[in-house]
C-alpha positions in Angstrom: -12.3 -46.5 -17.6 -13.5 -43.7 -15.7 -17.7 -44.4 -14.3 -20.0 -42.1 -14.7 -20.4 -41.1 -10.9 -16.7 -40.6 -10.7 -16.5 -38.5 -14.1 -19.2 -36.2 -12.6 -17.1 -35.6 -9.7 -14.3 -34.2 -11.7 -16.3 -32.7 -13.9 -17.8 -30.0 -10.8 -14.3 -29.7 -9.2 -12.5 -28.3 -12.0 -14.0 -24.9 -12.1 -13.0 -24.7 -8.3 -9.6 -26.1 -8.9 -9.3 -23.3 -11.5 -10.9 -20.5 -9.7 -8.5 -21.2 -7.0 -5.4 -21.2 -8.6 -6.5 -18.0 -10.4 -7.5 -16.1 -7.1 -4.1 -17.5 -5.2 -2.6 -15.3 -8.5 -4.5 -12.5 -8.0 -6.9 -12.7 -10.4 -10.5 -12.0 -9.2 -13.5 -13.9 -10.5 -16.2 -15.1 -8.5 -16.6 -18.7 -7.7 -20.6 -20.2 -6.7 -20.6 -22.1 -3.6 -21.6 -21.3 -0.5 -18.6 -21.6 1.5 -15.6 -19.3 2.2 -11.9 -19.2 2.9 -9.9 -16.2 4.2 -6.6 -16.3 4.0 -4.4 -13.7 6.4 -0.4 -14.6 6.1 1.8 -12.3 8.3 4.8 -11.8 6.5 8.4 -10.6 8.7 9.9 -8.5 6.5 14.1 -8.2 7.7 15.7 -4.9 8.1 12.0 -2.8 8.8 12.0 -1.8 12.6 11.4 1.8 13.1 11.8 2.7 16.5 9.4 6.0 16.2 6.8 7.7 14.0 8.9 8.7 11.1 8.8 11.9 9.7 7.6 11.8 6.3 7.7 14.0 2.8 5.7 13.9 0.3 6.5 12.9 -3.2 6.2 15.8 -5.5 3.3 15.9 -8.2 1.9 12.9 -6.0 0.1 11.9 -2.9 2.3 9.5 -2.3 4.8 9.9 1.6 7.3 8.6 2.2 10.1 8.5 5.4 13.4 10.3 4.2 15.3 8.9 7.1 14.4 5.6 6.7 16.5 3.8 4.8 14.0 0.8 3.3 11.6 1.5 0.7 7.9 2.2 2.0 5.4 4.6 1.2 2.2 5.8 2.5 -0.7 6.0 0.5 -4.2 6.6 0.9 -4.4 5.1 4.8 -1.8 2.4 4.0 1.8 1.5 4.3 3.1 0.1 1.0 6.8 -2.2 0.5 8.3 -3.8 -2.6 10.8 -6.1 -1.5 12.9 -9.0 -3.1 10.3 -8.2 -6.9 7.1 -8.5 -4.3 4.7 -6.2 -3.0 3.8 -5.7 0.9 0.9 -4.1 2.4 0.3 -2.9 6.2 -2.1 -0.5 8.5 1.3 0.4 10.1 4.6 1.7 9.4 6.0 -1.6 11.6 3.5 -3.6 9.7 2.6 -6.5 10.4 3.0 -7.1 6.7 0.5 -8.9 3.9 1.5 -9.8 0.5 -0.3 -7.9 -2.4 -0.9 -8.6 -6.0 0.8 -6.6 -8.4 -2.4 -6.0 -10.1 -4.0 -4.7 -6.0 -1.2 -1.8 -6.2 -2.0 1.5 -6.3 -1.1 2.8 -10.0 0.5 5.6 -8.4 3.6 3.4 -6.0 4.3 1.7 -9.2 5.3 5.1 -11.2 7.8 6.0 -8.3 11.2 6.8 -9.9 14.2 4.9 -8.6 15.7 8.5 -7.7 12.8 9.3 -5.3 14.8 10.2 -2.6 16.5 13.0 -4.2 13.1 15.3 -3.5 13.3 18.7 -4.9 14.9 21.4 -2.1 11.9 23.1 -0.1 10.1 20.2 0.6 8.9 20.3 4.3 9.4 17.0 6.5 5.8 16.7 8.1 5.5 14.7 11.4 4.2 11.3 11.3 0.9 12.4 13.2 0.1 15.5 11.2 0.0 13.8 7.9 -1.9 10.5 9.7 -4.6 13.2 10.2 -3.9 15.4 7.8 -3.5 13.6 4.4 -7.1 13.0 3.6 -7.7 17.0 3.4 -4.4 17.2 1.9 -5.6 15.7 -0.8 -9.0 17.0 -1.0 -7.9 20.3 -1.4 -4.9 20.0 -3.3 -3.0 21.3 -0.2 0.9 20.1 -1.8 0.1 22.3 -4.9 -0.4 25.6 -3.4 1.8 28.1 -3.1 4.4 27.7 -0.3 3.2 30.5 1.5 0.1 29.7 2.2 1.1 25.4 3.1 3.0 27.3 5.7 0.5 29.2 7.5 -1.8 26.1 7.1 0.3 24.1 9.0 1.0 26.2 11.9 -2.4 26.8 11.8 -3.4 22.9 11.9 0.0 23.0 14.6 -1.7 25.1 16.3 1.3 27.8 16.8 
């Protein structure tokens, strides 16, 4: 027989036994209590060194970049670095990470839509230094920079180039 004092007990611990296990799955609800745990896991992910800034293209119809001449999935999207690997999901600041796991539900609608063919880009599609688009992509996007005539991307760039 259970007492009261010890009934109680388990009584206030199961929300926070379920709120945990439903944030450790991604799911965000917010828990009361006034104390917090961060959580930061590094994850190595094999056969992702890239020895310099990569050029990078970008998708078509997208704002999604990625590296043509590397040969491992990973795309750059709106400031970050994106990998699936082995069914999962990776997230990073940098191209050489280091790497975080990310829910499923946490990625960007737009990575999940790519096409398994992606690397097959449609002929004309410029390779744009790393450091361009790092400082570039933002406006890119703003004003609609990949859908413009050819032309005119051109004579942006070597404007932004400064040629």
């Amino acid at each position: 027989m259970i007492s009261g004092g010890a009934l109680m007990k388990k009584q206030k611990l199961a929300p926070l036994v379920i709120a945990t296990i439903l944030w450790m799955l991604g799911v965000g609800i917010p828990v009361p209590g006034n104390a917090g745990v961060n959580v930061d896991i590094t994850i190595p992910l094999p056969g992702l060194v890239i020895s310099a800034p990569p050029a990078m293209i970008v998708m078509p119809g997208t704002n999604v970049y990625y590296p043509p001449d590397v040969t491992a999935d990973i795309f750059f999207y709106h400031g970050y670095w994106y990998r699936p690997y082995r069914g999962h999901w990776f997230i990073s600041s940098g191209y050489n990470g280091p790497w975080g796991g990310i829910a499923i539900g946490r990625v960007p609608r737009p990575l999940l839509g790519i096409p398994p063919h992606f690397r097959h880009a449609a002929p004309g599609y410029e390779r744009v230094p790393y450091g361009v688009m790092r400082n570039n992509w933002r406006a890119w996007e703003r004003d609609r920079h990949w859908e413009k005539p050819r032309g005119r991307r051109e004579e942006r760039r070597e404007r932004e180039l400064g040629r």
